[in-house]
C-alpha positions in Angstrom: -14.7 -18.8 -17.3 -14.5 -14.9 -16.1 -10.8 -15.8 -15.0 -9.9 -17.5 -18.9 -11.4 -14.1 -20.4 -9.6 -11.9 -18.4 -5.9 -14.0 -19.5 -7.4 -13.3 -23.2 -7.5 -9.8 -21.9 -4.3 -9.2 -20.3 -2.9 -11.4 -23.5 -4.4 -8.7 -25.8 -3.5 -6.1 -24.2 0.1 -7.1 -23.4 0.8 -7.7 -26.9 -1.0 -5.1 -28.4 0.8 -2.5 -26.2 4.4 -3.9 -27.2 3.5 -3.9 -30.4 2.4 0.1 -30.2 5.3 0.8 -28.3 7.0 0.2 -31.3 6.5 4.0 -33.1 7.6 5.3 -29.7 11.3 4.4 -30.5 13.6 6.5 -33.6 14.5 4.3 -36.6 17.6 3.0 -34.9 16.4 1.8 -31.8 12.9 1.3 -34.0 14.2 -1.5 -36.0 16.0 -3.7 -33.2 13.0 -3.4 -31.2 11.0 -4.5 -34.5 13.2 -7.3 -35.9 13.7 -8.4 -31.6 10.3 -7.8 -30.0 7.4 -7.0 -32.1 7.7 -9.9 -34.4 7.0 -12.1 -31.0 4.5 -9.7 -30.4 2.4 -10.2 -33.5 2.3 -13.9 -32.5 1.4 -13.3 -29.0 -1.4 -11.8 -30.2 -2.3 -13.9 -32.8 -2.3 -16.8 -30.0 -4.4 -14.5 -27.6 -6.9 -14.0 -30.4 -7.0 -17.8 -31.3 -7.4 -18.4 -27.3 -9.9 -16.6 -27.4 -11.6 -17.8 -30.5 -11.3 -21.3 -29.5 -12.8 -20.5 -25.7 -15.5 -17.8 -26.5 -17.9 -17.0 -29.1 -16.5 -15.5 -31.7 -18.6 -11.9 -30.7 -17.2 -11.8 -27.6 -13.6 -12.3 -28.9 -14.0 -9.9 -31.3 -15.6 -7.1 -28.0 -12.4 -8.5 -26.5 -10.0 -7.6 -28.8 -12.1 -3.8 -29.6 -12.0 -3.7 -25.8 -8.2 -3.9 -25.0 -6.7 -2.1 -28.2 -9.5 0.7 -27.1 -7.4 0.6 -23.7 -3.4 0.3 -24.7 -4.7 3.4 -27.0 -6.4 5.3 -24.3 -3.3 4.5 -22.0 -0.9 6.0 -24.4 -2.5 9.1 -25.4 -3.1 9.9 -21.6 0.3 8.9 -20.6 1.7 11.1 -23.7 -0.4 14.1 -22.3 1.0 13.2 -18.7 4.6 13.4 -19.7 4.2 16.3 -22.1 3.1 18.2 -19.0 5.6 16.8 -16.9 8.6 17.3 -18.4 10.1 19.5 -20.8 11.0 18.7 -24.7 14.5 18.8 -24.0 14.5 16.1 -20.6 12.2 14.2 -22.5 14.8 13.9 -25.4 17.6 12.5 -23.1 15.2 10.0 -21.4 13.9 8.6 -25.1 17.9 8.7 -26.1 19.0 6.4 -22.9 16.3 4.3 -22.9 17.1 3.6 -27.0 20.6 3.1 -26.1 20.1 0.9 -23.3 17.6 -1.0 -25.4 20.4 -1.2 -27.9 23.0 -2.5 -25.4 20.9 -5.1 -24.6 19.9 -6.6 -27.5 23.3 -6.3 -28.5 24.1 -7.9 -25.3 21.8 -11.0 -25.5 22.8 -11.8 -29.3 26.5 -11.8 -28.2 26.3 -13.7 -24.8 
């Protein structure tokens, strides 16, 4: 039973964190990692949630679910802080402008091939 709970967790909080990963990206990269990833998201989590529904009482779904988006939430705003100490606006810029353009190139990539 504790090892079923914990897959609802990590499926909660695996979806959840794509999903917020999401505003991370600019409009461009934004909307190919919307139309792409989150919408699979979104039905990850739906599943996780109706895993967990159908396996546990419906309170300690619902502490599940408060439980992990408390957690992908906590994890970004420290990891935020982390990298705004870290590294400077203008390193941080070229890292968020490859990663976008790599992101790109693979979708692009995957559609194509």
């Amino acid at each position: 039973m504790i090892i079923k709970y914990i897959s609802f967790l990590i499926g909660v909080i695996w979806s959840y964190s794509i999903i917020k990963t999401q505003s991370v990206f600019s409009k461009k990269a934004g909307l190919i990692f919307k139309i792409f990833i989150t919408k699979v998201s979104w039905f990850t989590l739906i599943a996780a949630c109706y895993f967990g529904y159908k396996n546990f009482s419906v309170k300690s779904t619902i502490i599940g679910i408060i439980i992990a988006i408390l957690l992908v939430n906590i994890g970004f705003y420290l990891s935020k802080k982390f990298i705004d100490q870290r590294f400077n606006e203008k390193q941080i810029t070229i890292f968020k402008s490859f990663f976008e353009y790599t992101l790109i190139f693979w979708v692009i990539y995957y559609v194509l091939f």
